[in-house]
C-alpha positions in Angstrom: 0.0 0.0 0.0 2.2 2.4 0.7 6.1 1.7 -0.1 19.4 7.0 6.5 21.0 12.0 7.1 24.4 13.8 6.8 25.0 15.2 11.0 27.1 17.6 10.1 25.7 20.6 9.1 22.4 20.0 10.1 22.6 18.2 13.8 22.7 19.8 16.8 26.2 20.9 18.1 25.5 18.7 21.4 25.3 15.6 19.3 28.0 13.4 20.7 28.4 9.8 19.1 31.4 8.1 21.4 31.9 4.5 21.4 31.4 2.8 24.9 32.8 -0.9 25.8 29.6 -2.7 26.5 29.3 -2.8 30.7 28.6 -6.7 31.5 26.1 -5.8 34.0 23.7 -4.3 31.6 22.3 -5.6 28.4 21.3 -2.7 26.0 20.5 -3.5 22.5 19.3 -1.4 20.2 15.6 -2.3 19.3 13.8 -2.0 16.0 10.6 -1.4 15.7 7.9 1.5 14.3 10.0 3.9 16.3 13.1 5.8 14.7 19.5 6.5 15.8 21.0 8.8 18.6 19.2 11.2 21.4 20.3 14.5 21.4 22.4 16.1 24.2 20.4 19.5 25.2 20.9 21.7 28.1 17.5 20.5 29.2 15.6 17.7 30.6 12.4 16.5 28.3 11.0 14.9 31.5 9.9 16.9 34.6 10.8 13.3 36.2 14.5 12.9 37.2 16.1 10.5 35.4 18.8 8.6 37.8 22.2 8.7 35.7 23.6 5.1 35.5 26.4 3.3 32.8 24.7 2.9 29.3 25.9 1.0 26.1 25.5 3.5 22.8 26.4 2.1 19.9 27.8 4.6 17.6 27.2 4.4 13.5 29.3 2.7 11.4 28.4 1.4 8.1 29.8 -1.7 7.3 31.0 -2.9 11.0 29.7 -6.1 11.7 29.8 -5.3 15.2 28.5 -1.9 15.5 24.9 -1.3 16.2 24.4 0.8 13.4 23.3 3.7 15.4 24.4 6.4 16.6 23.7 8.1 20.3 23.5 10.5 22.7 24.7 10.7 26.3 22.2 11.2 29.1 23.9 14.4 30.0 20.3 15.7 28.9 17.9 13.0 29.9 18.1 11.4 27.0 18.4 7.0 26.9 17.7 6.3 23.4 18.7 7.2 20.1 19.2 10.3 17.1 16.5 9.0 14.5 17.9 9.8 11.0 21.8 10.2 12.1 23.7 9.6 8.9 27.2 10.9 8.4 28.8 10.3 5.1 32.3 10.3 6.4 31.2 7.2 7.7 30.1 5.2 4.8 31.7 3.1 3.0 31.4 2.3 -1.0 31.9 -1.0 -0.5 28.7 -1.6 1.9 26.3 0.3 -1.0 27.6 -2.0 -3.4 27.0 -4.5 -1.5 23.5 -2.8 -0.9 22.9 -2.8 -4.6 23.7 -6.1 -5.4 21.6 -7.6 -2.1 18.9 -5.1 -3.4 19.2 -6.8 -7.0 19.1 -10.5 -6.0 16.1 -9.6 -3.7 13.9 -8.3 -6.5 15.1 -11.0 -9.0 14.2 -14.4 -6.5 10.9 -12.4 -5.5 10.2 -12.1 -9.3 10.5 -14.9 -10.5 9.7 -17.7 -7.1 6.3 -15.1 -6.0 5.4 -12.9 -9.3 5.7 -14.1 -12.5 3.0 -16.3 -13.6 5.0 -17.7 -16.0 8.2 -19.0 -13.9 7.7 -20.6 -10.9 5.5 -17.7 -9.6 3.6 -19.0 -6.5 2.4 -15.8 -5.6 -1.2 -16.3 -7.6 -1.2 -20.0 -6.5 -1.0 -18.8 -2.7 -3.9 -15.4 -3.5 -6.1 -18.4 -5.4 -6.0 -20.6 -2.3 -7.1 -18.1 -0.1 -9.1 -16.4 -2.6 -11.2 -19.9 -2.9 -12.0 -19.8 1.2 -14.8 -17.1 -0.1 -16.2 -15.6 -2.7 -16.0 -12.1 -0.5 -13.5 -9.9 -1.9 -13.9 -8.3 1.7 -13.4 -11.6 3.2 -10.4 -12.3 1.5 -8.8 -9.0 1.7 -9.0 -9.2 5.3 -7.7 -13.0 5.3 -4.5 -12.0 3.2 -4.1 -9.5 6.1 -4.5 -11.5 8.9 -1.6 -13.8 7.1 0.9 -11.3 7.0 0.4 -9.9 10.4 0.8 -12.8 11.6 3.7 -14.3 9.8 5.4 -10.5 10.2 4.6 -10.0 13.9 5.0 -13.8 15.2 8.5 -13.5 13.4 9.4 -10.1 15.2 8.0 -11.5 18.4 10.7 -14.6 17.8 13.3 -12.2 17.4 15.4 -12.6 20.1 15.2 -16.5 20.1 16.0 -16.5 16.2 18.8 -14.3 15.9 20.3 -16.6 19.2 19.4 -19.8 17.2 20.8 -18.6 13.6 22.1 -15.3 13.9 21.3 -11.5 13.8 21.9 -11.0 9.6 20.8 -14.9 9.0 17.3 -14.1 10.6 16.8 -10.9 8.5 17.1 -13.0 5.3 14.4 -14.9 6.6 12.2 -12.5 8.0 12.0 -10.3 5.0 12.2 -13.5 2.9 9.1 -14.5 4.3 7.8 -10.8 5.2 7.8 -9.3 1.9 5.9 -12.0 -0.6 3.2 -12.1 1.6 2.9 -8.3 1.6 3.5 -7.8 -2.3 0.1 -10.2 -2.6 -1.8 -8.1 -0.4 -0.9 -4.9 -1.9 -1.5 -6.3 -5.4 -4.7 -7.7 -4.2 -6.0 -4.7 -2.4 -4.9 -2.5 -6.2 -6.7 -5.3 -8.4 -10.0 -5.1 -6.2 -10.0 -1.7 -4.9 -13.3 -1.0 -6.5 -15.1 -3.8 -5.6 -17.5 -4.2 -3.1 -20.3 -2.5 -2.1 -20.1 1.3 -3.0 -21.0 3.1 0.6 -20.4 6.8 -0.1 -19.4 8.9 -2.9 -17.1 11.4 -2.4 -14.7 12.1 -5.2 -16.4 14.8 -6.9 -16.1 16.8 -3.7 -14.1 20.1 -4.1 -10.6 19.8 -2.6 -10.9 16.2 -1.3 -8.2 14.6 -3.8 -6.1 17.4 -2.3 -6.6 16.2 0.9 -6.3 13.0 0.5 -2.4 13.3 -0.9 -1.6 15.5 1.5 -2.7 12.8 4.0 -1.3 10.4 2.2 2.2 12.4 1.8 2.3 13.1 5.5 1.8 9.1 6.2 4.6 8.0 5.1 7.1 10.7 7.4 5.2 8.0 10.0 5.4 5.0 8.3 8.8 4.5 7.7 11.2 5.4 10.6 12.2 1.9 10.9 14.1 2.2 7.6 16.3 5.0 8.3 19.6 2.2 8.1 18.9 0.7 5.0 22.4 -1.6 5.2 20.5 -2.9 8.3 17.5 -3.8 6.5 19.3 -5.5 3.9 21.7 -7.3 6.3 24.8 -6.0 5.1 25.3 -3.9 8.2 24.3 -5.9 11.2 21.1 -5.9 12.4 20.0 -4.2 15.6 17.2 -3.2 17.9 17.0 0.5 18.1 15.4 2.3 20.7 14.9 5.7 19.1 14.3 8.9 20.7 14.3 12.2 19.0 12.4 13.3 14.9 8.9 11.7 14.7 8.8 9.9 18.1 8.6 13.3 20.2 5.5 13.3 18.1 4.3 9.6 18.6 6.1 7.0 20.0 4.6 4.4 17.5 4.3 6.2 14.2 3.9 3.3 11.9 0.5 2.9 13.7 -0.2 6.6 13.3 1.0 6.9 9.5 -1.0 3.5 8.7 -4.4 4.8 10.3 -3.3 8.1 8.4 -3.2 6.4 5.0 -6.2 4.0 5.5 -8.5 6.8 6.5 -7.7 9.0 3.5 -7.9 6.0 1.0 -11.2 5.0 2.7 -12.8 7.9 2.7 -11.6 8.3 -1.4 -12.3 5.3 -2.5 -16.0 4.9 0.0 -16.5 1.4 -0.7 -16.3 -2.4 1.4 -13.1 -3.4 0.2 -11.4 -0.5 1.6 -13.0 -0.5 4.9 -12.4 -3.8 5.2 -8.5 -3.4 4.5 -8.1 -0.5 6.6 -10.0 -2.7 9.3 -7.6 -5.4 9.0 -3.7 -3.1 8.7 -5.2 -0.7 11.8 -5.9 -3.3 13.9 -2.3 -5.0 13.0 -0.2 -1.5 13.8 -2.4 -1.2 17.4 -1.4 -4.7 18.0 2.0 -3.4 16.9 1.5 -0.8 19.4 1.1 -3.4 22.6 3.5 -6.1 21.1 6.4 -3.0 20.3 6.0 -1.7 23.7 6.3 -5.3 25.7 9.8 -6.0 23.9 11.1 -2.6 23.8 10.3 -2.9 27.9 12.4 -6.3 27.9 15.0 -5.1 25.9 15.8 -1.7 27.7 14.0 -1.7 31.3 14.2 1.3 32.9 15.7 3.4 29.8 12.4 2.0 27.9 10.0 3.7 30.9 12.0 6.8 30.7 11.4 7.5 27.2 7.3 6.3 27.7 7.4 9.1 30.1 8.3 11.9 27.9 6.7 10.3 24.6 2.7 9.0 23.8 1.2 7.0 21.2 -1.3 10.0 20.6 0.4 12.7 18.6 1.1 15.7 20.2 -0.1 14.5 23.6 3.6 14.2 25.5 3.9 17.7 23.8 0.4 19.3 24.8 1.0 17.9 28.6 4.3 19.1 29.0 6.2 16.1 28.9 7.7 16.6 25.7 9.3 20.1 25.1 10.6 20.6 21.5 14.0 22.3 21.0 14.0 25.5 19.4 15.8 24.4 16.1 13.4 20.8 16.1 12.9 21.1 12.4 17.2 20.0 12.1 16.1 16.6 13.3 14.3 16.7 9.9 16.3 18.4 7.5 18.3 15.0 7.1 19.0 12.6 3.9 16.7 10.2 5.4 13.5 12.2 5.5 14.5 14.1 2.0 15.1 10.5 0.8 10.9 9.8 1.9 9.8 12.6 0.0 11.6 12.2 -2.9 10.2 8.0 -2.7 6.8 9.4 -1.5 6.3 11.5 -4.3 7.8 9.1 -7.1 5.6 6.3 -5.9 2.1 9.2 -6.5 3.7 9.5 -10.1 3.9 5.4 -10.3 0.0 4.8 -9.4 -0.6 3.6 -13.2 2.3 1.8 -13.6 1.4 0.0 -10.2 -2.0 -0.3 -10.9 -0.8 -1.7 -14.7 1.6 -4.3 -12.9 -0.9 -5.5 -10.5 -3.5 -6.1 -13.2 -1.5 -8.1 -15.4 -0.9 -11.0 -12.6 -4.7 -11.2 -12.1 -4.6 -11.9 -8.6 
């Protein structure tokens, strides 16, 4: 349905990324979830709450270093337990890791092509849609059904997390939870483009003056939610290894969970465009994944980082704006740096390119007849 930024010049002078040896007492991992890489040292607290200052393991960025985190952080001086969402430094890349990227990137599409989309290889993909396609003759039914699969598939995976990566290892686990992850999500996007339209038509609202604005602008916004997981794409592809961030700063002084805010975002603007069955039942079946997402992201994030977890639930909400309009949350004067990042100029330029790909989407979608 819907489809990491350079520090220097645009972070905050207090940034401080130093690399700690990891204290055996404490177990700190970075966490991924729908939260986004390294909390920003400011001369003030974001919690009226004292936060107790104790030893803390903050992996700094570095692209290509099988035993960094990936991330990059901030010290407590100002509060602050988690990490810099968006920190990307160029100084610290490596050419050899974005080939490596590409290449990765390549394979991916190529397997997924030909094992999952085309009808004419192997392409199991409509074999799997028929089968659960022939459960009921309800398109609503059977949107919600392919739904239900890949929630749970995607969330019983992430759930396992912890046990898999012990049992196979951290970059060995990726491979099989995207291998697994992203089929059953290209079948439910392709399914929800092909039958969009069907259903039973409840409301009409297209003709309405300004709406189609609205709904893009909805729809543009989403996706600065949806995505803050993504920020270290060498983590995603497994050629840096993967971590479990615990983010801190960008879109979670906002929300702590934006993937559920930028899904129930996009479903409510394509739901109210499109007015028909279909729809609501497909934004039924992705909201009530992300507020499961919600519960399920909070409990591990709890078990991963403890006390530095509650701290940052103190100062944050799920609600937008709520930490902010209660005081919990106090934005820095120069906030909008912790957006003007390669990451978030990387969304919009994506975000915007997939609105100009709708036809050739909806063109690929209808040709595999799922």
């Amino acid at each position: 349905m819907a489809v990491a930024s350079a520090t220097p010049p645009f972070s905050s002078p207090c940034l401080s990324s130093r690399r700690h040896r990891r204290p055996d007492a404490i177990t700190l991992r970075p966490f991924s979830i729908s939260t986004p890489n390294c909390p920003l040292q400011l001369p003030f607290s974001l919690n009226s709450t004292p936060i107790s200052r104790r030893p803390r393991y903050f992996p700094r960025a570095s692209i290509g270093d099988s035993e960094s985190g990936g991330s990059t952080s901030v010290s407590d001086d100002g509060g602050f337990v988690g990490e810099d969402a968006a920190a990307f430094d160029l100084s610290e890349q490596k050419l050899t890791s974005w080939v490596y990227f590409t290449v990765i990137l390549g394979v991916v599409l190529f397997v997924l092509n030909v094992v999952w989309i085309d009808n004419s290889a192997v392409g199991v993909g409509k074999a799997f849609v028929d089968a659960v396609s022939g459960i009921s003759d309800s398109h609503e039914v059977v949107m919600l059904l392919l739904i239900c699969i890949f929630a749970f598939v995607h969330s019983g995976l992430a759930s396992l997390r912890d046990q898999g990566e012990k049992l196979v290892g951290e970059r060995a686990f990726r491979v099989l939870f995207a291998g697994v992850s992203l089929p059953l999500a290209v079948s439910t996007v392709v399914y929800f483009i092909n039958h969009r339209y069907d259903g039973v038509q409840l409301w009409q609202l297209q003709s309405v003056p300004g709406l189609h604005q609205l709904v893009w602008l909805s729809s543009f916004i989403s996706f600065f939610f949806l995505y803050p997981s993504t920020f270290n794409l060498l983590e995603v592809a497994a050629v840096d290894k993967p971590k479990m961030h615990l983010w801190e700063t960008g879109i979670i002084r906002i929300t702590r969970h934006p993937q559920m805010v930028g899904q129930v975002m996009w479903c409510l603007a394509h739901t109210v465009w499109i007015g028909n069955s279909v729809a609501v039942a497909a934004s039924i079946g992705l909201i009530g994944h992300h507020l499961f997402g919600v519960w399920n992201g909070d409990r591990r994030l709890a078990r991963q980082y403890g006390a530095d977890f509650e701290a940052v639930k103190r100062r944050t909400s799920i609600v937008p704006f709520a930490a902010i309009v209660d005081g919990r949350q106090k934005l820095p004067n120069d906030y909008y740096k912790e957006f003007v990042r390669l990451p978030y100029l990387s969304i919009t330029a994506l975000t915007i390119g997939a609105y100009l790909a709708h036809p050739l989407m909806q063109a690929a979608s209808f040709r595999l007849h799922w």
